[in-house]
C-alpha positions as CSV (number, residue, x, y, z in Angstrom):
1,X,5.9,19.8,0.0
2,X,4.4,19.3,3.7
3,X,2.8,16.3,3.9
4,X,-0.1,17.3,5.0
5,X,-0.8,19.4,2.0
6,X,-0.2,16.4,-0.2
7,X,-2.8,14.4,1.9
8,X,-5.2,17.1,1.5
9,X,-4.7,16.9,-2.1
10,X,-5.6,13.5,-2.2
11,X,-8.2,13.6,0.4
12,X,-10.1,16.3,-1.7
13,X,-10.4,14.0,-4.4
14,X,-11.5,11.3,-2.0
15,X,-14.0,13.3,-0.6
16,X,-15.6,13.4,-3.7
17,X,-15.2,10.2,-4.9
18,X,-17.4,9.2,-1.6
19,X,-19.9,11.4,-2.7
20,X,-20.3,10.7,-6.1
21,X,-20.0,7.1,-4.9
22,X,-22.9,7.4,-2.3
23,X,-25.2,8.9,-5.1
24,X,-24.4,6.0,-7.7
25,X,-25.5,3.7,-4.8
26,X,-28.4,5.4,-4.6
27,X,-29.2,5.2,-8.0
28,X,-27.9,9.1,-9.2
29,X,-25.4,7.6,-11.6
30,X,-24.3,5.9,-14.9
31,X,-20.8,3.0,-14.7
32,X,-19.1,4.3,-17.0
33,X,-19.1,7.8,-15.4
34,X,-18.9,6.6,-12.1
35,X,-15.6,4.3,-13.4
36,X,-13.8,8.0,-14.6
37,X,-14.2,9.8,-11.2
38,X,-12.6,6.2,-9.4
39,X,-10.2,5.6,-11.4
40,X,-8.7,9.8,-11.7
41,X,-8.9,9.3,-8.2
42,X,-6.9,5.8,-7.6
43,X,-4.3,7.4,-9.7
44,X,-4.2,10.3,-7.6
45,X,-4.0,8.7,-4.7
46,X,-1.1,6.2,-6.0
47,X,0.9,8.8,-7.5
48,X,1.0,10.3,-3.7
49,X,1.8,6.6,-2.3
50,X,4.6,6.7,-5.0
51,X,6.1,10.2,-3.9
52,X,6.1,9.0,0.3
53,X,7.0,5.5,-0.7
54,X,10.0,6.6,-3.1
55,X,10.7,10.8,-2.8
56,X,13.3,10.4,-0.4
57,X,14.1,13.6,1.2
58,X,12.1,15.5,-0.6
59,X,8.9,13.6,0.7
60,X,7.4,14.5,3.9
61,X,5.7,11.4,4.0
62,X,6.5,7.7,5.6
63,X,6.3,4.2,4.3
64,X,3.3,3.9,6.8
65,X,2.1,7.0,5.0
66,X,2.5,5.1,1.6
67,X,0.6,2.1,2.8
68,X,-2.6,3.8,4.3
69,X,-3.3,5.8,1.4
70,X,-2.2,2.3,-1.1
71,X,-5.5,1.4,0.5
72,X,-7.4,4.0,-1.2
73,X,-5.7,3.5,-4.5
74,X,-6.7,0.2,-4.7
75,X,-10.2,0.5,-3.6
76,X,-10.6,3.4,-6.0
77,X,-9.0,1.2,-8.9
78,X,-11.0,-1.7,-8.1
79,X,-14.4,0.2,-8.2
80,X,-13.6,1.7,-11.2
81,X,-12.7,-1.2,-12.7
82,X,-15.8,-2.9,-11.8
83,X,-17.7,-0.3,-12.5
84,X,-16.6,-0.1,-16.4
85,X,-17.0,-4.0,-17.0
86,X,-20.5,-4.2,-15.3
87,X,-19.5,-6.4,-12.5
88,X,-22.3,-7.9,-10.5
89,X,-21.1,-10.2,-8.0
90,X,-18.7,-8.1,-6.0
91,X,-18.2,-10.1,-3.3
92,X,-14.0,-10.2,-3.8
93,X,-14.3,-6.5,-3.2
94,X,-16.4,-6.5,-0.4
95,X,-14.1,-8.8,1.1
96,X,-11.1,-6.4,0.7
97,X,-12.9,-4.0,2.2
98,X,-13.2,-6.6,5.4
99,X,-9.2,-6.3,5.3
100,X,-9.1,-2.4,5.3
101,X,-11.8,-1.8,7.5
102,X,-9.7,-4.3,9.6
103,X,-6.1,-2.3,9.1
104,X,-7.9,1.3,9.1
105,X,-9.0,0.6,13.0
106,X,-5.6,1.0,14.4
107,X,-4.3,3.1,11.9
108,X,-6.8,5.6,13.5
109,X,-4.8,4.7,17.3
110,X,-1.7,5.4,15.8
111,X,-2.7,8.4,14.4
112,X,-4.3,9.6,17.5
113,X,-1.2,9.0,19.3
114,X,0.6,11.2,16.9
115,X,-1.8,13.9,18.1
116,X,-4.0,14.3,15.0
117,X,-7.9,14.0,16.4
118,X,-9.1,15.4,13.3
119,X,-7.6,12.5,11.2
120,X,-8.1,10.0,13.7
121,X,-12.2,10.8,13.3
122,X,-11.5,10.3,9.6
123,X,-9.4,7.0,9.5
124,X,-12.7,5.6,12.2
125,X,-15.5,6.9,10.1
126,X,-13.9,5.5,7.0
127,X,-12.7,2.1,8.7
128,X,-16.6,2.1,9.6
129,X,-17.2,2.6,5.7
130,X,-15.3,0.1,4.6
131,X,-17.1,-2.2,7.1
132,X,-20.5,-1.2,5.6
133,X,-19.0,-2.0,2.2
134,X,-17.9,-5.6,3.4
135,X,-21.3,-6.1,5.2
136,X,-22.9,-4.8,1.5
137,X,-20.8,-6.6,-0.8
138,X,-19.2,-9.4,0.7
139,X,-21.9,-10.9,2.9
140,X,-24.7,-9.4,-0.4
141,X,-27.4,-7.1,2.1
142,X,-28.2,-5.6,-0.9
143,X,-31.3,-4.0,1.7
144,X,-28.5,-2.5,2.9
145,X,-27.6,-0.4,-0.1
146,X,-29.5,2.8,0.6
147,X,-28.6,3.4,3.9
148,X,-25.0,2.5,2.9
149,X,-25.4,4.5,-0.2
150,X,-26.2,8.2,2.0
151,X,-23.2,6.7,4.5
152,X,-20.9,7.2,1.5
153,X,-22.5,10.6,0.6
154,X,-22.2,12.0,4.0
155,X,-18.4,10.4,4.6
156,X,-17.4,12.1,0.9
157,X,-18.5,15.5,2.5
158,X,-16.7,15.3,5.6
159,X,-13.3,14.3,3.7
160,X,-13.6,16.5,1.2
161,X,-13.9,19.2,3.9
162,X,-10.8,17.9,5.9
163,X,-8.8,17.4,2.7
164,X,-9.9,21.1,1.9
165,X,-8.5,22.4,5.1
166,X,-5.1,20.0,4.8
167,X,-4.7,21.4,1.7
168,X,-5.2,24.9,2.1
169,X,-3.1,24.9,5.1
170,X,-5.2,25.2,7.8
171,X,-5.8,22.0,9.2
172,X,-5.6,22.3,13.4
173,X,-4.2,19.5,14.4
174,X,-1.0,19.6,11.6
C-alpha cells in the first residue's frame, strides 16, 4: 500500500480525534467518551508505526516514518488514558508535549525538503499544537484552555481534510 494512503488513513482518524478533542476542552464532552475516540485512535496510529517500522518490503514507509507517527500513538494513548482515570494534574503530559512540539519543528524541514508543502504546513501547525498543549498543561494556563480548546477544533478539521485527500488518492504534493 503507498504510503501515503496509509498516512491518510491514520491522519483521518487524527483529524478527528483533534476535533473531538478541541470540543471536550471546551466543555462539549464526557471522559469516558472522549478516552474511546483516543485510544481507537492511538491504536490506529501504532498499528501503522508497526507496519513502516516492521513490513519490510511490503511497507512503503521508513523508520523516520514509524517514529513521527509513534508520536501520535503515544499522545493519543496517554490522553485516553487520562481521560478514563480522571487525571487532574497533567503536567507529565504537557511536558511530552514540550518534547514533540520540539521534534515535530524539524520534522516539518525535512519534510519540506522532501517536497511535500502540504505536509510540511501540517507537521508546523501541529508542532504549534503540541506547544499550546505544553504551555496548557505543563506550565497549568488553565486561562488558556478555550482558546487552546478551538486551536484543537480548527487543527482536527484541517488534518482530517489532508488525511482525506491522502487517502483518497489525491493529495498534490504525493
Amino acid at each position: 500500500m503507498p504510503l501515503y494512503e496509509i498516512l491518510g488513513m491514520g491522519l483521518l482518524f487524527v483529524g478527528g480525534v483533534l476535533f473531538v478533542n478541541g470540543m471536550w476542552l471546551l466543555g462539549y464532552g464526557d471522559d469516558s467518551d472522549v478516552a474511546i475516540f483516543n485510544f481507537l485512535t492511538g491504536a490506529i496510529t501504532f498499528l501503522i508505526v508497526l507496519w513502516w517500522a516492521f513490513g519490510g518490503d511490503a511497507s512503503d514507509g521508513t523508520p523516520f516514518n514509524a517514529a513521527g507517527t509513534l508520536l501520535f500513538s503515544m499522545t493519543y494513548l496517554w490522553i485516553g488514558s487520562n481521560a478514563i482515570r480522571g487525571v487532574e494534574d497533567q503536567r507529565s503530559f504537557g511536558w511530552y508535549c514540550f518534547f514533540v512540539a520540539l521534534t515535530a519543528a524539524p520534522t516539518g524541514y525535512l519534510v519540506l525538503l522532501g517536497g511535500d508543502v502540504g505536509l510540511t504546513a501540517l507537521w508546523w501547525i501541529w508542532a504549534v499544537l503540541w506547544a499550546a498543549f505544553f504551555v496548557l498543561l505543563g506550565l497549568q494556563r488553565d486561562e488558556l484552555t478555550v482558546p487552546v480548546g478551538w486551536f484543537t477544533a480548527a487543527t482536527g478539521v484541517a488534518t482530517a481534510v489532508g488525511g482525506y485527500l491522502m487517502a483518497a488518492g489525491f493529495w498534490p504534493w504525493a
